[in-house]
VEXMI-806519 format. One record per residue (C-alpha): residue in one letter; x, y, z. Coordinates in Angstrom, 3 decimals, decimal comma, padded with zeros to 6 digits. Example, Ala and Ser with C-alpha at 12.3 -4.5 7.8 and 13.67 -1.06 7.14 Angstrom:
BEGIN
("a" (012,300 -004,500 007,800)),
("s" (013,670 -001,060 007,140)),
This chain:
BEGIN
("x" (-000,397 003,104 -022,612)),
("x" (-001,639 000,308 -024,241)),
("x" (-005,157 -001,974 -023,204)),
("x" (-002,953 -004,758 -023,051)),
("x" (-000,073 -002,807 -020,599)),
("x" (-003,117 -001,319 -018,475)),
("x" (-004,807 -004,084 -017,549)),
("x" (-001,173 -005,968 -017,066)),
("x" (-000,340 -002,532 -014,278)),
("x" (-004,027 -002,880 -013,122)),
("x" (-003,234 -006,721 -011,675)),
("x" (-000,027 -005,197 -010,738)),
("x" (-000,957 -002,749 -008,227)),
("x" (-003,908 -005,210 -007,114)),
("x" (-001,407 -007,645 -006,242)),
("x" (000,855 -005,193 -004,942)),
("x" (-001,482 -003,370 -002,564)),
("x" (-003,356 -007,240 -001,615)),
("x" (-000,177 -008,774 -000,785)),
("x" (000,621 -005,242 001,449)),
("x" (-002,542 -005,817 003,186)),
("x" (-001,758 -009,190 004,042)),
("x" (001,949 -008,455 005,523)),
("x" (000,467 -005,602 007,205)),
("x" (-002,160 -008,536 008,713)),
("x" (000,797 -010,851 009,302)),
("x" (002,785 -008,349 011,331)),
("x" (-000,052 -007,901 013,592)),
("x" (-000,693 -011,335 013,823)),
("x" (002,879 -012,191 014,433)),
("x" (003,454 -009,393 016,562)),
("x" (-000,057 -010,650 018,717)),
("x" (001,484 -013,817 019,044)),
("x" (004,849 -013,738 020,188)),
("x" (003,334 -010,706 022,636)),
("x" (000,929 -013,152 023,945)),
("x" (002,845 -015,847 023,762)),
("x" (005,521 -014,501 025,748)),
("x" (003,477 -013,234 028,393)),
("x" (001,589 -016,528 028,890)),
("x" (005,477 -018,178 029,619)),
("x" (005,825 -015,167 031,745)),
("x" (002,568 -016,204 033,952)),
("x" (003,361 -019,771 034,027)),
("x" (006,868 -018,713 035,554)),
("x" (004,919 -016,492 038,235)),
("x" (002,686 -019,811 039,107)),
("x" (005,524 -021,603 039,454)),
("x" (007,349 -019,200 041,684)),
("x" (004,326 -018,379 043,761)),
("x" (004,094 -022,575 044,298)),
("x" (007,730 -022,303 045,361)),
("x" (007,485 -019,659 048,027)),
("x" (003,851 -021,282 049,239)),
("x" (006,232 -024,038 049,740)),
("x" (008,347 -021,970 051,820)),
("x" (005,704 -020,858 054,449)),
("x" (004,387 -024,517 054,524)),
("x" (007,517 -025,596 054,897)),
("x" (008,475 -023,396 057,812)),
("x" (005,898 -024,533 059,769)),
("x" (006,362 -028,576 059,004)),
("x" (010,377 -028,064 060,388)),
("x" (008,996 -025,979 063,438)),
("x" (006,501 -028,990 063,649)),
("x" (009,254 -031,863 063,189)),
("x" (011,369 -030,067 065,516)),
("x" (008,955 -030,581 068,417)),
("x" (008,183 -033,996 067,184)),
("x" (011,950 -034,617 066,894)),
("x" (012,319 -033,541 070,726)),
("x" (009,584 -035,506 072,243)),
("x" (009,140 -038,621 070,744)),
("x" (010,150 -041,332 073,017)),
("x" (010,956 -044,247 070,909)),
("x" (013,931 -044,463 068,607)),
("x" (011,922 -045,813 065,992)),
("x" (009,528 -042,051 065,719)),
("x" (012,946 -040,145 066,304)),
("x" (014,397 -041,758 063,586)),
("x" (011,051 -041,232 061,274)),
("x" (010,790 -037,284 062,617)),
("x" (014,468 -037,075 062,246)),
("x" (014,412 -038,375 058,623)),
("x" (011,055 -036,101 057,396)),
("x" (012,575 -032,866 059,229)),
("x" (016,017 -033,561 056,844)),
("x" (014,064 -033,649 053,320)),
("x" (011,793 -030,542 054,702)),
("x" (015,222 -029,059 055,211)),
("x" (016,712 -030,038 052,079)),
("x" (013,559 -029,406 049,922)),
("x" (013,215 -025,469 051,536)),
("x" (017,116 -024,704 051,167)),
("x" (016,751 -026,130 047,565)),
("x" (013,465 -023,524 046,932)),
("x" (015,393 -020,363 048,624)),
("x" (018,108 -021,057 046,355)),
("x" (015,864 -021,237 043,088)),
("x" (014,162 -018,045 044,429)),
("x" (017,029 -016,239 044,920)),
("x" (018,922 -017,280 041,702)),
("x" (015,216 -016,210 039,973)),
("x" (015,370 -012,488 042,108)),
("x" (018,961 -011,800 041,444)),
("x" (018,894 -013,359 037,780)),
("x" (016,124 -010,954 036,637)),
("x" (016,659 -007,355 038,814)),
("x" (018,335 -006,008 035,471)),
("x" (015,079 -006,186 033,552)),
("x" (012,873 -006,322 036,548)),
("x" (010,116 -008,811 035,945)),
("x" (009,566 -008,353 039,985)),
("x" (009,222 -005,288 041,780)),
("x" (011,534 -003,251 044,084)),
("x" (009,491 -004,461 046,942)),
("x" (010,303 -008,418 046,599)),
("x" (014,082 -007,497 046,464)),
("x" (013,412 -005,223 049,708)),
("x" (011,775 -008,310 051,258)),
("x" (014,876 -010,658 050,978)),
("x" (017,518 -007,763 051,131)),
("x" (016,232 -004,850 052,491)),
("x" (014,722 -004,334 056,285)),
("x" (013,118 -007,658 056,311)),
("x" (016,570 -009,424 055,426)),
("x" (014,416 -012,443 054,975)),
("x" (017,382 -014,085 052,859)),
("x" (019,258 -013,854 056,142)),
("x" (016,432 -015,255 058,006)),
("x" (015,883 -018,079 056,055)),
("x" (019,486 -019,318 055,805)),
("x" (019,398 -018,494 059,637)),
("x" (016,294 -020,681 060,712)),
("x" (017,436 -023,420 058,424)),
("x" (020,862 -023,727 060,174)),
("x" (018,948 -023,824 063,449)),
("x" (016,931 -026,706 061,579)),
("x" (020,393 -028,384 060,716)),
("x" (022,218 -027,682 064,261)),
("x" (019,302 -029,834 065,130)),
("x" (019,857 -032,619 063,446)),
("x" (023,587 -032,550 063,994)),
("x" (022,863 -033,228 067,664)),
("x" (020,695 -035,956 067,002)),
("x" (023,291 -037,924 065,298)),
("x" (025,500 -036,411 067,943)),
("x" (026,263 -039,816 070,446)),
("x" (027,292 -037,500 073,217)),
("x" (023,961 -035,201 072,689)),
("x" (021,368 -034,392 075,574)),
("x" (017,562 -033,611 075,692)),
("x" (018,449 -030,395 077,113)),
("x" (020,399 -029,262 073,820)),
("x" (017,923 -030,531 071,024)),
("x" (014,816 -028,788 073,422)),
("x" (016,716 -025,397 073,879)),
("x" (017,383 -025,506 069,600)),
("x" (013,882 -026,655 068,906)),
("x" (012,466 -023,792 070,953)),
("x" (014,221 -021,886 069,079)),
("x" (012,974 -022,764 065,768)),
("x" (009,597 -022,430 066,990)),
("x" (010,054 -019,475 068,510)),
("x" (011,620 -018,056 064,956)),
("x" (009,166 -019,860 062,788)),
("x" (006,198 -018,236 064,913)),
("x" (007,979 -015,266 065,881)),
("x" (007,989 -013,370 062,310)),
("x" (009,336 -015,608 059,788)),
("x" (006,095 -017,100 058,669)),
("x" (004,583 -013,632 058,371)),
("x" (007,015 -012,845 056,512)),
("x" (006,852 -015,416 054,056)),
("x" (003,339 -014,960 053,737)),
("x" (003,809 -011,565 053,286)),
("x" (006,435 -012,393 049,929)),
("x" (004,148 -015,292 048,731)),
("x" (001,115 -012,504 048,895)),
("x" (003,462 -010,075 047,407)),
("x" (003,830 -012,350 044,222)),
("x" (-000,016 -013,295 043,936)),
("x" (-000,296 -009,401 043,701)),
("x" (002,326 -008,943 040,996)),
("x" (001,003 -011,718 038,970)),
("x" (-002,662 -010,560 039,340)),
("x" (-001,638 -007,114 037,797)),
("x" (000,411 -009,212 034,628)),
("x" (-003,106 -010,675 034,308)),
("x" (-004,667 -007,261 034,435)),
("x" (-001,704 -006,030 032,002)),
("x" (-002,125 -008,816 029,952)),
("x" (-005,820 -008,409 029,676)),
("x" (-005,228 -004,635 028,904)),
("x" (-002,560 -006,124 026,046)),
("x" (-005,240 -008,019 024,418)),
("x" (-007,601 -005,074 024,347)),
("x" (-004,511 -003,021 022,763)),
("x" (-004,043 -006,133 020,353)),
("x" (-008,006 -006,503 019,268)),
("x" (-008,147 -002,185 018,681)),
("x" (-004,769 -002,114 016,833)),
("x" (-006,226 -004,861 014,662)),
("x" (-009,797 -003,280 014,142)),
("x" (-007,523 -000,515 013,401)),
("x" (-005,185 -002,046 010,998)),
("x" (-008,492 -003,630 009,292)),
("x" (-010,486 -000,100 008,975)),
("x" (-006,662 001,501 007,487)),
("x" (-006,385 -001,161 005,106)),
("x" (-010,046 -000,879 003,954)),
("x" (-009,418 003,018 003,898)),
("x" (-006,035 002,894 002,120)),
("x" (-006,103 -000,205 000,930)),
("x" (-008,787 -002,172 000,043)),
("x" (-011,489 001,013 -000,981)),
("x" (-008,444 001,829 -003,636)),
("x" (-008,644 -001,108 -005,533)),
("x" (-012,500 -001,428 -005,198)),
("x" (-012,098 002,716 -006,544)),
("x" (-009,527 001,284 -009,155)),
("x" (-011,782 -002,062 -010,346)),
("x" (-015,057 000,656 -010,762)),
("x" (-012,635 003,523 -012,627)),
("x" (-011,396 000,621 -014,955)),
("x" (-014,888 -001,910 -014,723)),
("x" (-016,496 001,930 -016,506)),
("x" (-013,478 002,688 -018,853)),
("x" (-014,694 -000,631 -020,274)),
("x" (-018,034 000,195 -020,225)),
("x" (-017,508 003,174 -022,109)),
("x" (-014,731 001,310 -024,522)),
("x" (-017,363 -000,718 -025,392)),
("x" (-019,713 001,273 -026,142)),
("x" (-017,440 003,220 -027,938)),
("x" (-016,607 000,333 -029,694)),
("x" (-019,955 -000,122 -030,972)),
("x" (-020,491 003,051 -032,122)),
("x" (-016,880 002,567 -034,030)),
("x" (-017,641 -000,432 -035,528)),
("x" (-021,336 000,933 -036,561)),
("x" (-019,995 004,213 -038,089)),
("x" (-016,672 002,795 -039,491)),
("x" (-018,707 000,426 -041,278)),
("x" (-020,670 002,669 -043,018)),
("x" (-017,655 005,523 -043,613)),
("x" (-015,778 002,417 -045,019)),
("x" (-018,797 001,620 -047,536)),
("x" (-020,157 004,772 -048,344)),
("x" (-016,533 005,908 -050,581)),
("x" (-016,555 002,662 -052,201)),
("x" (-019,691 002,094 -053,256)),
("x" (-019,686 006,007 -054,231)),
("x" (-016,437 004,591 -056,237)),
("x" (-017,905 001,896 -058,059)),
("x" (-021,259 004,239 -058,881)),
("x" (-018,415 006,621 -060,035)),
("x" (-016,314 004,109 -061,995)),
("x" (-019,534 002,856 -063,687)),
("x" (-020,843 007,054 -065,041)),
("x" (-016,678 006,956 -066,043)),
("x" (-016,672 004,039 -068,007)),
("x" (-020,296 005,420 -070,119)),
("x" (-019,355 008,627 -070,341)),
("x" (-015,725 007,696 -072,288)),
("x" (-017,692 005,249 -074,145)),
("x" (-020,156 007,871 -075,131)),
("x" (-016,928 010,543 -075,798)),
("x" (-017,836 013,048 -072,803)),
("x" (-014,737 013,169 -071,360)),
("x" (-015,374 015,840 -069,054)),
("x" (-018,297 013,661 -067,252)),
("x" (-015,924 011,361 -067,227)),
("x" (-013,459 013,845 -065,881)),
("x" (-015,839 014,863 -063,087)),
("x" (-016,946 011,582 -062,209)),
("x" (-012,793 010,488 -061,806)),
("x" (-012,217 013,368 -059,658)),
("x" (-015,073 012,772 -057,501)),
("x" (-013,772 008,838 -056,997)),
("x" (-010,207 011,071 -056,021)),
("x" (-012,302 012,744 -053,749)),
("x" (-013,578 009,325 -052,286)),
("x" (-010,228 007,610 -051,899)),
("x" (-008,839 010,666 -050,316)),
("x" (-011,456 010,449 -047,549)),
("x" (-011,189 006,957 -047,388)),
("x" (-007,394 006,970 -046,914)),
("x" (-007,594 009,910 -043,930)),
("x" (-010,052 007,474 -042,413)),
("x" (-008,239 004,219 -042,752)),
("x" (-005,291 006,353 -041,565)),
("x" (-006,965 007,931 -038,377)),
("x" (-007,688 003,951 -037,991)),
("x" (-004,113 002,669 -037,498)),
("x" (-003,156 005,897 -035,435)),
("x" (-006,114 005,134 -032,953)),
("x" (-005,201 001,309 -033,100)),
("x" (-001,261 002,426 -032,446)),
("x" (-002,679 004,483 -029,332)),
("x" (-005,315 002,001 -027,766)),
("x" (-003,088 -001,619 -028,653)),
("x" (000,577 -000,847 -028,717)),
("x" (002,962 000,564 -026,319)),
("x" (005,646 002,920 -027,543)),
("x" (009,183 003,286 -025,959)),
("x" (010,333 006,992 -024,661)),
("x" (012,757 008,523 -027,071)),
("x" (014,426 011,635 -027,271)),
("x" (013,117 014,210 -028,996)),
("x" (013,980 018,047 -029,867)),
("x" (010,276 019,330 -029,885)),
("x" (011,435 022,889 -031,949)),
("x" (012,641 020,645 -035,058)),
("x" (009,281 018,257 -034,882)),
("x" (007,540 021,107 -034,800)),
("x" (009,358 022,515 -037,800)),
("x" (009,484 019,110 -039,786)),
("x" (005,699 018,811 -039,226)),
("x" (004,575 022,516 -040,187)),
("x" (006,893 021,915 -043,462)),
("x" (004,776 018,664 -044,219)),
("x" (001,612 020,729 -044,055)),
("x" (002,945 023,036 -046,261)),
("x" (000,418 021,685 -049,290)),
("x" (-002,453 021,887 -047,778)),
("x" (-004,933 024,384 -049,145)),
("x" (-004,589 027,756 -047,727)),
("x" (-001,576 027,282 -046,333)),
("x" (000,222 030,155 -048,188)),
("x" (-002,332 033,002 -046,829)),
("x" (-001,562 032,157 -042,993)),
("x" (000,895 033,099 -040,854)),
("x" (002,504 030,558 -039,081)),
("x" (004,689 031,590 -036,152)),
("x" (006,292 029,615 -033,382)),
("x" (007,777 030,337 -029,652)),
("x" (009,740 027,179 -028,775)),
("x" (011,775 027,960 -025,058)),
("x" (012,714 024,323 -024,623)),
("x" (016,251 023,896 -026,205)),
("x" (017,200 020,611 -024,931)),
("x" (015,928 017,366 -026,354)),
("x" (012,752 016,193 -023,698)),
("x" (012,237 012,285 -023,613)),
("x" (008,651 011,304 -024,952)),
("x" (006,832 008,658 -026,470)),
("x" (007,418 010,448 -030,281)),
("x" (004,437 009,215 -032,490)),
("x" (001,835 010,176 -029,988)),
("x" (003,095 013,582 -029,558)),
("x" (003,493 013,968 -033,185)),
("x" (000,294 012,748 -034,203)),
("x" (-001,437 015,248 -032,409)),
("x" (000,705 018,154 -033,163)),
("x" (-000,202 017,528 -036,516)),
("x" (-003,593 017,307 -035,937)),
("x" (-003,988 020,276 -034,381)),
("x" (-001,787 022,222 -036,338)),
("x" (-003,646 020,879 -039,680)),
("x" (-007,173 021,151 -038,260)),
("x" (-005,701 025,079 -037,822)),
("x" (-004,862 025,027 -041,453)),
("x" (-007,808 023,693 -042,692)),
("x" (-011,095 025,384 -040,403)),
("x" (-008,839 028,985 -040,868)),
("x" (-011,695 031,588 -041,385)),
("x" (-011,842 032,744 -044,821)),
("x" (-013,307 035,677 -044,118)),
("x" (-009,964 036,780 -041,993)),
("x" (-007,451 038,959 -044,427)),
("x" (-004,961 037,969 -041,821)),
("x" (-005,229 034,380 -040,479)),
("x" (-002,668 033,221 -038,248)),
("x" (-001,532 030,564 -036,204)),
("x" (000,901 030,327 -032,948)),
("x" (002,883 027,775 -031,728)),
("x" (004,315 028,181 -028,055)),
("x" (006,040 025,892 -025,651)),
("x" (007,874 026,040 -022,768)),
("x" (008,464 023,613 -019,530)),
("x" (006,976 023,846 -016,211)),
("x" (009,302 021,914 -013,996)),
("x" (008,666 018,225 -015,205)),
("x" (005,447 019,034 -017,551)),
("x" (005,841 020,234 -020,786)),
("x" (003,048 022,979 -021,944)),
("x" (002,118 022,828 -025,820)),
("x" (-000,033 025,715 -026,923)),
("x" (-001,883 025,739 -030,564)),
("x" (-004,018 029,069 -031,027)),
("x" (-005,187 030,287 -034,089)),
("x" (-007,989 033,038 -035,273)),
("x" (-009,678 030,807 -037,137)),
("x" (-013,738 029,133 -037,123)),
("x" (-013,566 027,857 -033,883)),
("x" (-015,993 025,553 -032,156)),
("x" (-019,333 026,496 -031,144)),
("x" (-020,290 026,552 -027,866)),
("x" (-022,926 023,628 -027,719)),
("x" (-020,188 021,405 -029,593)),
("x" (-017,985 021,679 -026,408)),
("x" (-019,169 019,229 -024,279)),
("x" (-018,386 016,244 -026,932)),
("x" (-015,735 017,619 -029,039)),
("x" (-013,517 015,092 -028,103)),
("x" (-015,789 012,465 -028,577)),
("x" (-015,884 009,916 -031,052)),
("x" (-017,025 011,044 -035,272)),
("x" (-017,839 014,686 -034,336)),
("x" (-017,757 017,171 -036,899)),
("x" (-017,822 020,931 -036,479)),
("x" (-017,271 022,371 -040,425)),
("x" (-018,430 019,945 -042,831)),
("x" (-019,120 022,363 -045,430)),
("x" (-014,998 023,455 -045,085)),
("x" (-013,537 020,200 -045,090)),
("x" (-014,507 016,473 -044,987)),
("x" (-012,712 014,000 -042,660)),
("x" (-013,009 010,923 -040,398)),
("x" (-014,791 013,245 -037,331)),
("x" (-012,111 010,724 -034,921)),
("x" (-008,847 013,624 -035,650)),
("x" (-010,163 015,115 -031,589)),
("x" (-011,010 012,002 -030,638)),
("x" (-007,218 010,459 -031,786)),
("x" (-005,633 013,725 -030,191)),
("x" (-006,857 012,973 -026,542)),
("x" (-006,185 009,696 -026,671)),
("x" (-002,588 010,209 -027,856)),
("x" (-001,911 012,632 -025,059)),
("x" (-003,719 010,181 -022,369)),
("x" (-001,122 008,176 -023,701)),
("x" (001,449 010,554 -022,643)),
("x" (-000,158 010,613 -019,276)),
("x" (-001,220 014,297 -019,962)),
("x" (-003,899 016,275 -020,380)),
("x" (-005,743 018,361 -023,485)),
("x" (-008,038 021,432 -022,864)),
("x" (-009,911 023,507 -025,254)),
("x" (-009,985 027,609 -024,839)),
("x" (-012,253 029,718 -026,870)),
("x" (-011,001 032,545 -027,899)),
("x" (-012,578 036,310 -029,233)),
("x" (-011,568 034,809 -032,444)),
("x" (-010,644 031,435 -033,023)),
("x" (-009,028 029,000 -030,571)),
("x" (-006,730 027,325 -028,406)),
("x" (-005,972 024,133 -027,634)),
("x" (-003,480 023,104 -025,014)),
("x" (-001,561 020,168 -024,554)),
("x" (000,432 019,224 -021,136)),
("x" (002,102 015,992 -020,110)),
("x" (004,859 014,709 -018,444)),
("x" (008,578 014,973 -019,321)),
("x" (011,899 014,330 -018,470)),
C-alpha cells in the first residue's frame, strides 16, 4: 500500500471510529433526554391530578358547608349568595370527577396508576358511585330551593344528609385517593431519581467503552503510524546518505576508469585498456542493479498497484527462465511444487519482484563447495493465504546477521557477489505490500525463506 493510500485509510478509520463515538454519545444523549423528558411531563401530570382530587376533598367539605349555610340563613339576600357558591362548588367538583375518571379509565391499558386507585373508584370503596351520589344530594338541594312550593323541612332533611355523607366516609375517602396519588408520584420521583443514576452509569460507561474500543485505538493507531514515520525517516536518512555515496562511488570509479582507457590505447596496451573497460562494465552493472532496486522500492513505498489475476506456476516458470543467465545457473537444480492450479488475484509486480529476488539471491550465494546445489520452489493455499516457500542448500546467513537482515544496505557475501544490500530490504516491503508476512528459516544447509499473504 502506498504512503500516500496509508495515511489517506489512516484519516479514514479516524474519522470513521470519531464520528462512531460521537453517535454512540448522541444516542445516549438523545435517549437521556426524551427519557427524562418524558418523565418530567409525566410528574407535571401527577401534580396536576393530585391538585384535582385535593380539590375534591376541599370541595366536599365547602358543599357540606354551603348546605348548612343554604338551610339557615334567614335573609333571601345570604340564601341567594349560599345558593349561588354551593352551585359553582357543585359544578366545579362534577367537572374534576369527570377529568379524573376520563384520566383513570383513559390510561388502565398502560397503567400509569396503580390497581389500587382503580379499586378506590370501582372496587369496595365505589367512590365513583359515591361521588356522583353526594353530588345529586348537593343538586336535589338546590332544586328545592328554586322549588316555589319547597319547605324548610325538605332542604334541612337533604342537607343533613350531605353532611352526614360528607362526614360520614366520603372525605376519608377522598383523602385516602388524594394520599394514594402523593404516594405514587413520590415513588416516580424515586424511579426517576433511580433513572438518572442508570442514565449518569450508562454514560460513564459508554465513555470508559469508547475510550477502551474506541478512542485508545486510534491513540494505538496515531503511535503505530507517529513511529513508522519515525523509523521512515530515519531510514530515509540512512538512504539518502548511502545512496549517495553507492551512486558516486561507480561513477567516479568510471571516469578514473575511462581516463587509464583512454592512456593506455594511446600508449597501444590494449589489454590495460581492456581491463580498465571491463572494470567500468563492472561499475555500470552495479550501478544499474542499484538504480533498479531504486524504482522497485519507490513502486512499493509511493504507488498503489491494482489486484490482477495471476497463475503463480507460470510466473514462477517465466521468472526462473529469466534467471537462466546468471552465473551458475547450469550446475543447480531447480525444482518446483506448485498445488495452486487456479489463477489467485494479487497485486503482480510486488509478488514478482520478490520471487525473483529470492530465487536469484538462491542462484547467486549457492555454495560452491556443494557438488549438488539445489533449489525448491513449493506453494500451496491455506484457506485464503497463499504459502510461498524458497529453500535452497546454499551459504546461508549467519546467525548474528539475523536480527537485521531485512534491514536497509545489508550484505551477507560480498566476496560472492556485489549488489545494492536493499534486494531483503525491497522483498519485505513488497510482501507488506501484499499485506503478508516474510520469515527466514535456517536450515542444516542453506535456507528458507517463506512468503505468506493474502489471496483470493
Amino acid at each position: 500500500m502506498s504512503l500516500i493510500k496509508r495515511t489517506k485509510t489512516l484519516r479514514q478509520k479516524i474519522s470513521i471510529l470519531y464520528c462512531v463515538a460521537l453517535f454512540i454519545i448522541a444516542c445516549v444523549m438523545i435517549t437521556a433526554y426524551a427519557t427524562i423528558n418524558a418523565q418530567i411531563n409525566l410528574n407535571k401530570e401527577d401534580g396536576h391530578v393530585i391538585n384535582i382530587s385535593g380539590q375534591q376533598r376541599m370541595l366536599s367539605q365547602r358543599i357540606a358547608l354551603l348546605s348548612e349555610q343554604l338551610v339557615d340563613a334567614e335573609s333571601v339576600n345570604q340564601r341567594a349568595e349560599h345558593a349561588s357558591n354551593l352551585l359553582k362548588s357543585i359544578f366545579t367538583m362534577r367537572q374534576n370527577h369527570e377529568e379524573l375518571i376520563a384520566r383513570l379509565l383513559a390510561k388502565v391499558g398502560d397503567k400509569p396508576y396503580s390497581d389500587a386507585i382503580y379499586k378506590y373508584y370501582y372496587g369496595d370503596e365505589n367512590l365513583d358511585k359515591r361521588v356522583l351520589d353526594y353530588l345529586g344530594q348537593a343538586e336535589a338541594l338546590i332544586a328545592f330551593y328554586f322549588l316555589e312550593k319547597n319547605t324548610q323541612k325538605d332542604e334541612i332533611t337533604i342537607a343533613d344528609s350531605i353532611v352526614k355523607t360528607a362526614l360520614g366516609g366520603l372525605l376519608v375517602s377522598l383523602n385516602d385517593v388524594v394520599y394514594q396519588y402523593e404516594k405514587e408520584a413520590t415513588q416516580k420521583v424515586e424511579n426517576f431519581r433511580k433513572l438518572e443514576t442508570l442514565f449518569l452509569f450508562i454514560g460513564l460507561m459508554t465513555l470508559i467503552i469508547e475510550a477502551l474500543l474506541i478512542f485508545k485505538p486510534i491513540l494505538n493507531e496515531i503511535v503505530k503510524k507517529t513511529d513508522d514515520l519515525e523509523r521512515s525517516n530515519a531510514e530515509l536518512t540512512e538512504f539518502s546518505y548511502r545512496i549517495s555515496h553507492d551512486l558516486r562511488a561507480p561513477v567516479i570509479s568510471s571516469s578514473s576508469l575511462s581516463d587509464v582507457a583512454k592512456e593506455s590505447i594511446r600508449e597501444g596496451d590494449t589489454k590495460s585498456a581492456f581491463t580498465a573497460l571491463n572494470h567500468i562494465k563492472s561499475a555500470m552493472a552495479k550501478l544499474e542493479n542499484l538504480i533498479e532496486d531504486i524504482i522497485g522500492l519507490t513502486k512499493v513505498k509511493l504507488v498503489d498497484m491494482k489486484e490482477e489475476e495471476v497463475s503463480l506456476g507460470g510466473m514462477v516458470f517465466e521468472i526462473i527462465k529469466e534467471l537462466g543467465n546468471l552465473e551458475g545457473v547450469e550446475n543447480i537444480e531447480i525444482t518446483t511444487d506448485i498445488k495452486i492450479e487456479n489463477p489467485i488475484f494479487v497485486k503482480r509486480i510486488f509478488l514478482q519482484q520478490s520471487l525473483e529476488n529470492l530465487i536469484s539471491n538462491a542462484i547467486k550465494y549457492h555454495n560452491p563447495a556443494e557438488k549438488n546445489p539445489k533449489i525448491h520452489i513449493s506453494a500451496y493455499k491455506d484457506k485464503k493465504e497463499c504459502v510461498i516457500s524458497i529453500s535452497d542448500n546454499g551459504l546461508g546467513i549467519a546467525e548474528e546477521y539475523r536480527d537485521k537482515m531485512f534491514q536497509m544496505f545489508q550484505r551477507f557475501h560480498p566476496q560472492v557477489s556485489f549488489g545494492s544490500g536493499l534486494g531483503l530490504y525491497l522483498i519485505l516491503a513488497n510482501v507488506h505490500a501484499l499485506d503478508g508476512e516474510v520469515t527466514y528459516n535456517p536450515l542444516d544447509q542453506g535456507s528458507e525463506f517463506i512468503l505468506t499473504f493474502p489471496v483470493r
